[in-house]
TORGU-977963 format. One record per atom (N, C-alpha, C): x, y, z. Coordinates in steps of 0.05 Angstrom, whole numbers, padded with zeros to 5 digits, always signed. Example, Ala and Ser with C-alpha at 12.3 -4.5 7.8 and 13.67 -1.06 7.14 Angstrom:
BEGIN
+00264-00114+00156 +00246-00090+00156 +00264-00066+00156 +00257-00045+00142 +00273-00021+00143 +00258+00001+00157 
! end
This chain:
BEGIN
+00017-00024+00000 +00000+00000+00000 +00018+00025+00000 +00012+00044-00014 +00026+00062-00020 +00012+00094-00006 +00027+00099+00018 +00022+00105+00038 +00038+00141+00049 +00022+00163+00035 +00038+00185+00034 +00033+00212+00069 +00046+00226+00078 +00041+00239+00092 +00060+00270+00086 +00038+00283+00085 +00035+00315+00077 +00061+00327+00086 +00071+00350+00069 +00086+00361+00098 +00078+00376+00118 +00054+00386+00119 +00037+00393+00135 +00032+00379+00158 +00028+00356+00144 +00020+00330+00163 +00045+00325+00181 +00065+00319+00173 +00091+00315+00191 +00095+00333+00208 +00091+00364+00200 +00102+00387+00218 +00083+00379+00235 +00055+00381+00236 +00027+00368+00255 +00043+00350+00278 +00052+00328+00272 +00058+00307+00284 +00087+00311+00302 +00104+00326+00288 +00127+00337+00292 +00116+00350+00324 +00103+00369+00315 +00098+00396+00331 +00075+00376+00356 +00067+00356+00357 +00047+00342+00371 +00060+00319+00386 +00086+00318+00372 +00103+00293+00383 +00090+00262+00378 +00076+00253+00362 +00065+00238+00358 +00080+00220+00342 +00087+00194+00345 +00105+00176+00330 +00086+00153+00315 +00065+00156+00320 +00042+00130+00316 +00019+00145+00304 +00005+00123+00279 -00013+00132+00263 -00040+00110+00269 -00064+00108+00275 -00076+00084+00266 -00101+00102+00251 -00102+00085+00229 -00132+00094+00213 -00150+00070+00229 -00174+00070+00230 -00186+00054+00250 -00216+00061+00224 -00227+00030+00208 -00255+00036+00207 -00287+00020+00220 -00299+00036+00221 -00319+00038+00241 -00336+00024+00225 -00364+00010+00236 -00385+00009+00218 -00403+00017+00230 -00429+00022+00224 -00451+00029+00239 -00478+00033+00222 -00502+00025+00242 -00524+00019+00221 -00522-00006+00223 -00544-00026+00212 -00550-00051+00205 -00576-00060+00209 -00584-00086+00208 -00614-00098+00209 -00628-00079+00190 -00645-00059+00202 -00677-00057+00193 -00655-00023+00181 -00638-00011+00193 -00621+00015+00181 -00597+00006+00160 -00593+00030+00140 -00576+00012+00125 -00554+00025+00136 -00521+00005+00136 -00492+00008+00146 -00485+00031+00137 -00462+00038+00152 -00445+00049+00131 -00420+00067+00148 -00398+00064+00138 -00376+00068+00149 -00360+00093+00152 -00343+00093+00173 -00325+00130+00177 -00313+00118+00191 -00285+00139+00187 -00256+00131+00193 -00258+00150+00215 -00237+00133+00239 -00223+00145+00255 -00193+00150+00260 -00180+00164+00265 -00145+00164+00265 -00140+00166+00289 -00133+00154+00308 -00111+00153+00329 -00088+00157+00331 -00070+00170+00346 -00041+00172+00352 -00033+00155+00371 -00045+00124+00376 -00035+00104+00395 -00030+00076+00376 -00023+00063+00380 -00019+00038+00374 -00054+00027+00378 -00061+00007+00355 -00081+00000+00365 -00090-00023+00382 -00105-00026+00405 -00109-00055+00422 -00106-00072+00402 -00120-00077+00389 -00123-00109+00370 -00105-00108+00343 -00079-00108+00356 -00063-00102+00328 -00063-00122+00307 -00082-00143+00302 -00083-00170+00290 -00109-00162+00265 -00117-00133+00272 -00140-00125+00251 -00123-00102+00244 -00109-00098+00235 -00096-00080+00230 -00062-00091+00209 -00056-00068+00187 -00030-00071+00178 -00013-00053+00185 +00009-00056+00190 +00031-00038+00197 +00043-00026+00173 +00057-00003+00170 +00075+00005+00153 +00095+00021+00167 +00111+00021+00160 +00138+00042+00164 +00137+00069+00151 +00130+00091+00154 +00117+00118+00130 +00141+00137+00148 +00165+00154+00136 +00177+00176+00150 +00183+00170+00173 +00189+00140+00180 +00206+00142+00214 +00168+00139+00228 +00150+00136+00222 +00132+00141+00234 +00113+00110+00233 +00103+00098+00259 +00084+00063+00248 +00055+00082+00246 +00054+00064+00226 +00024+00075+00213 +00004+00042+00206 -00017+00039+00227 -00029+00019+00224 -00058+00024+00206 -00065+00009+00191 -00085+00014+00171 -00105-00011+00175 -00126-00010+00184 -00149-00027+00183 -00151-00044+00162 -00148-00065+00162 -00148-00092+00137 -00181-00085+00128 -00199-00076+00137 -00223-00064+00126 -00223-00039+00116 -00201-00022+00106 -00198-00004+00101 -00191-00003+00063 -00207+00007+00052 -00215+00005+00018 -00200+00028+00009 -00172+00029-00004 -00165+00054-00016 -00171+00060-00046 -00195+00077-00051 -00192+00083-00083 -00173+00098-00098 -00158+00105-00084 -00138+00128-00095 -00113+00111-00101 -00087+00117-00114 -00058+00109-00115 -00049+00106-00088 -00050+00121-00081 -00034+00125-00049 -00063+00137-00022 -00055+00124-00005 -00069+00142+00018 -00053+00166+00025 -00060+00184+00029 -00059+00214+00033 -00070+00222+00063 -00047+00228+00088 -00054+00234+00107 -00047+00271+00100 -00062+00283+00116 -00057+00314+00124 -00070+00327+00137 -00074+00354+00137 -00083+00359+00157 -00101+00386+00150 -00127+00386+00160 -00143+00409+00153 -00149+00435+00166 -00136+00464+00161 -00143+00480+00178 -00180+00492+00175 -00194+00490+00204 -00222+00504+00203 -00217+00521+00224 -00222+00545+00214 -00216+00571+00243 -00201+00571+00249 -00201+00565+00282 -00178+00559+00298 -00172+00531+00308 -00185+00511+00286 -00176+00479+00296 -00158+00477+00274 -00140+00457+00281 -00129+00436+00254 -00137+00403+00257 -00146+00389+00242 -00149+00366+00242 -00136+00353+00224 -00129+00325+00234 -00113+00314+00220 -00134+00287+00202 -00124+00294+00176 -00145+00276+00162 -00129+00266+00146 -00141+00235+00129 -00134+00230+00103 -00160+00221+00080 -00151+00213+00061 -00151+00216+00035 -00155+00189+00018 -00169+00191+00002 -00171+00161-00019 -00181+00136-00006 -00199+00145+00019 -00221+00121+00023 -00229+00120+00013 -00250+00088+00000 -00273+00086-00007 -00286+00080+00016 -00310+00094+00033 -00319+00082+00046 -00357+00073+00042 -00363+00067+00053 -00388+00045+00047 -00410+00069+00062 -00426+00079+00041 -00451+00102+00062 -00479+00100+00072 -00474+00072+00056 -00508+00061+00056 -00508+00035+00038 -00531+00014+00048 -00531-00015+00042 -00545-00022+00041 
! end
């Protein structure tokens, strides 16, 4: 998996001290509602590292949910300024909105 982070994104992480990436995906909805999925990113290692793949990205472990659909070339982490927040996001999910 071809696995990119911003330089935005790095200074973020830099400036946050953060050494660890996990994309984490969720599902929600089901039975009689239809599913449908959104990503979460953590800066910890994840509990169940056995649902999850590791990569090495810039000196940085970046674990990626084996349920995790990239339509893009590369995943694209970075980071979004609103106001006075920055959030750190990525890029080239496919995720699932309804079923």
């Amino acid at each position: 998996m071809n696995i990119k982070i911003s330089d935005a994104g790095l200074d973020y992480l830099e400036k946050k001290q953060h050494k660890t990436i996990t994309l984490a995906i969720n599902t929600s909805g089901g039975g009689c509602c239809p599913t449908f999925e959104s990503e979460d990113i953590y800066f910890k290692a994840p509990q169940n590292p056995e649902d999850f793949n590791d990569y090495e990205v810039n000196g940085l472990k970046v674990y990626i949910d084996k349920k995790a659909r990239v339509a893009t070339p590369s995943l694209q982490f970075d980071v979004e300024k609103m106001l006075v927040f920055t959030k750190f996001t990525v890029k080239g999910l496919s995720l699932k909105k309804q079923g």
